[in-house]
C-alpha positions in Angstrom: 0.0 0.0 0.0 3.0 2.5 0.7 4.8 2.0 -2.6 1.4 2.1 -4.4 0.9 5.7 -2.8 4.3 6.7 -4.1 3.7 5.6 -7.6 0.8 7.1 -7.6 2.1 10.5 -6.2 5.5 10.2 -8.9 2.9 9.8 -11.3 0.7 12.8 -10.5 4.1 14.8 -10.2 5.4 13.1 -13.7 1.8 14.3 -15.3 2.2 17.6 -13.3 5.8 18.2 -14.6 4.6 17.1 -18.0 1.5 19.3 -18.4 4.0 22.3 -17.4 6.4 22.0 -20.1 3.8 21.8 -22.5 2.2 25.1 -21.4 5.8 26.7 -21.3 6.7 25.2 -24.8 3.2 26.3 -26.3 3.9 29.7 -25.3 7.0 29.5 -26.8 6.1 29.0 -29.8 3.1 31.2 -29.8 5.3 34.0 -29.1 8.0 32.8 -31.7 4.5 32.5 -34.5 3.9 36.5 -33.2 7.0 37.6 -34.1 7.0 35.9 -37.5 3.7 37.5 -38.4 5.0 40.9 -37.3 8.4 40.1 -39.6 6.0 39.3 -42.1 3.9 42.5 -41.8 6.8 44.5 -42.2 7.8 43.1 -45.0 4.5 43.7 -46.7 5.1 47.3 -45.6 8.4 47.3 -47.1 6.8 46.1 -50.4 3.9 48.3 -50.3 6.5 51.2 -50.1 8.4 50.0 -52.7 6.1 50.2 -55.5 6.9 52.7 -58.3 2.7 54.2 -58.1 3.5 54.8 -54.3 7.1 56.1 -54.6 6.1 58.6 -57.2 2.3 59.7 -55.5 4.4 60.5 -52.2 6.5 62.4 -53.8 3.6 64.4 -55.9 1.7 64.6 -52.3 4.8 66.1 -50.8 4.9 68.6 -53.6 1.7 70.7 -52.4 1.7 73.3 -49.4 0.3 71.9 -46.0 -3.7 71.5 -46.1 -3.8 71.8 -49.7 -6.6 73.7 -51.3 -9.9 70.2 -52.3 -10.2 71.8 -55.4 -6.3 71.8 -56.5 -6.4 68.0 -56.0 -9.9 67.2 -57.4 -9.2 69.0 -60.6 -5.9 67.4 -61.5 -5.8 63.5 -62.5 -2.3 63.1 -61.8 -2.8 64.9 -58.0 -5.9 62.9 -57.7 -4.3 59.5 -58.3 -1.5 60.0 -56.2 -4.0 61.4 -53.5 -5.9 57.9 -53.7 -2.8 55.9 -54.0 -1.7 57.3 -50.6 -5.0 57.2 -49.4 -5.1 53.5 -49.8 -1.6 52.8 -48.7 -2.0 54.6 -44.9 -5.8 53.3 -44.6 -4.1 49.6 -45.0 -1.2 50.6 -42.8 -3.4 51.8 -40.0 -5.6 49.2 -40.0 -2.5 46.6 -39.7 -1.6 49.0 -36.7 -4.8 48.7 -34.7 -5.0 45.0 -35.5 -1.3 44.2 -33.8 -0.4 43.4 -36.8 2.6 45.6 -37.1 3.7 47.6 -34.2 3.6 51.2 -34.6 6.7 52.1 -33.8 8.2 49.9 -36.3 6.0 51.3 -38.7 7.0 54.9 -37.8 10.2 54.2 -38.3 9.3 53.1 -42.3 6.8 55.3 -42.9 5.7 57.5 -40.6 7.5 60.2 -42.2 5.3 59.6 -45.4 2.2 59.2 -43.0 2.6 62.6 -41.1 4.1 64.8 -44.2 0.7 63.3 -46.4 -1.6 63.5 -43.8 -0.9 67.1 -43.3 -0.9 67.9 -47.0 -4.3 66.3 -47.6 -6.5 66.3 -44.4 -8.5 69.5 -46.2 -9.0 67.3 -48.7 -10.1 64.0 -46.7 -12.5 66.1 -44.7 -13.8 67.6 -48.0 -14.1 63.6 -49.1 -16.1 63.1 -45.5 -18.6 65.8 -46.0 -19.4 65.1 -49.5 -19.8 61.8 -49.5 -21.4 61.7 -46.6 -19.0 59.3 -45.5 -17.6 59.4 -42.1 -15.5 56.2 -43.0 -13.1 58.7 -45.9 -9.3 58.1 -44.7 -10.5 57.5 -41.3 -7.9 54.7 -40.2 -5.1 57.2 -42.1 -5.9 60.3 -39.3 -6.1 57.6 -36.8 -2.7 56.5 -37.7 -1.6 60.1 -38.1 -2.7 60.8 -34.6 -1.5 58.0 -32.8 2.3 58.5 -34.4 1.6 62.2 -32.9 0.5 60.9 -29.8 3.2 58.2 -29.3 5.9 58.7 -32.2 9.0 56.5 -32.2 11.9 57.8 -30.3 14.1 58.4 -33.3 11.5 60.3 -34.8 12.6 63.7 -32.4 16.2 63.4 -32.6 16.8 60.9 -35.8 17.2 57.2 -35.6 21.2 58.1 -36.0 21.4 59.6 -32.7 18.4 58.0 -30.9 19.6 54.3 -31.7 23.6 55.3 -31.6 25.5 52.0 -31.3 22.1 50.1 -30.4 21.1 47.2 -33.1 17.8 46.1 -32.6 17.8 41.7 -32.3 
């Protein structure tokens, strides 16, 4: 009867043991599958960025005075496109943001440069959108982003990510 109890209690501590490592090793990996979809996020980010219609409609954005005049964009095709091709590009990127997809710090330190400098140019514009459309839902995940990287920017964003991260590398 005494060495039955001792199995029995070896066994409960064997099961006990065993049902902890599994709960340590699950959150392992659930952690290590987190970090491969954010990897994976910023990567798509990095693409997104990298396409030539993006490239060149930041750069047309970035060519007009701070909340540029609805009209001004409206009546010329090549403003317009470039207006809806960042439109579509920080909509997506926000929404990734709020979903935990990507962090937004990480994606400050891609983009948020591009977020801010078009979101300033074109907010006139995106309001305009709002009240004529009758559309609350017009680049509403873009100011979102915009304020949150206000709110809460990355801290290379004050002082540059060449002073900020000085001899730091990120692992």
């Amino acid at each position: 009867m005494f060495g039955e109890i001792d199995l029995m209690t070896a066994a409960e501590v064997v099961t006990a043991f065993a049902v902890v490592i599994g709960v340590v090793f699950g959150l392992v990996q659930l952690r290590q599958a987190n970090r491969n979809r954010r990897d994976l996020a910023a990567v798509d980010i990095v693409r997104t960025v990298q396409t030539q219609e993006v490239r060149l409609a930041v750069r047309r954005i970035f060519s007009l005075p701070e909340d540029a005049d609805p009209d001004t964009i409206r009546n010329d095709p090549e403003v317009l496109a470039a207006a809806l091709a960042v439109d579509s590009a920080c909509e997506m990127w926000g929404c990734m943001v709020f979903e935990g997809v990507v962090d937004h710090h990480a994606l400050d330190r891609m983009v948020g440069g591009w977020v801010r400098g078009t979101w300033t140019r074109l907010r006139v514009w995106v309001e305009s959108e709002r009240a004529e459309t009758r559309n609350v839902n017009v680049g509403e995940w873009w100011q979102w982003l915009y304020e949150l990287l206000e709110a809460d920017p990355d801290p290379g964003k004050k002082s540059g990510a060449h002073v900020a991260f000085r001899g730091r590398l990120r692992r």
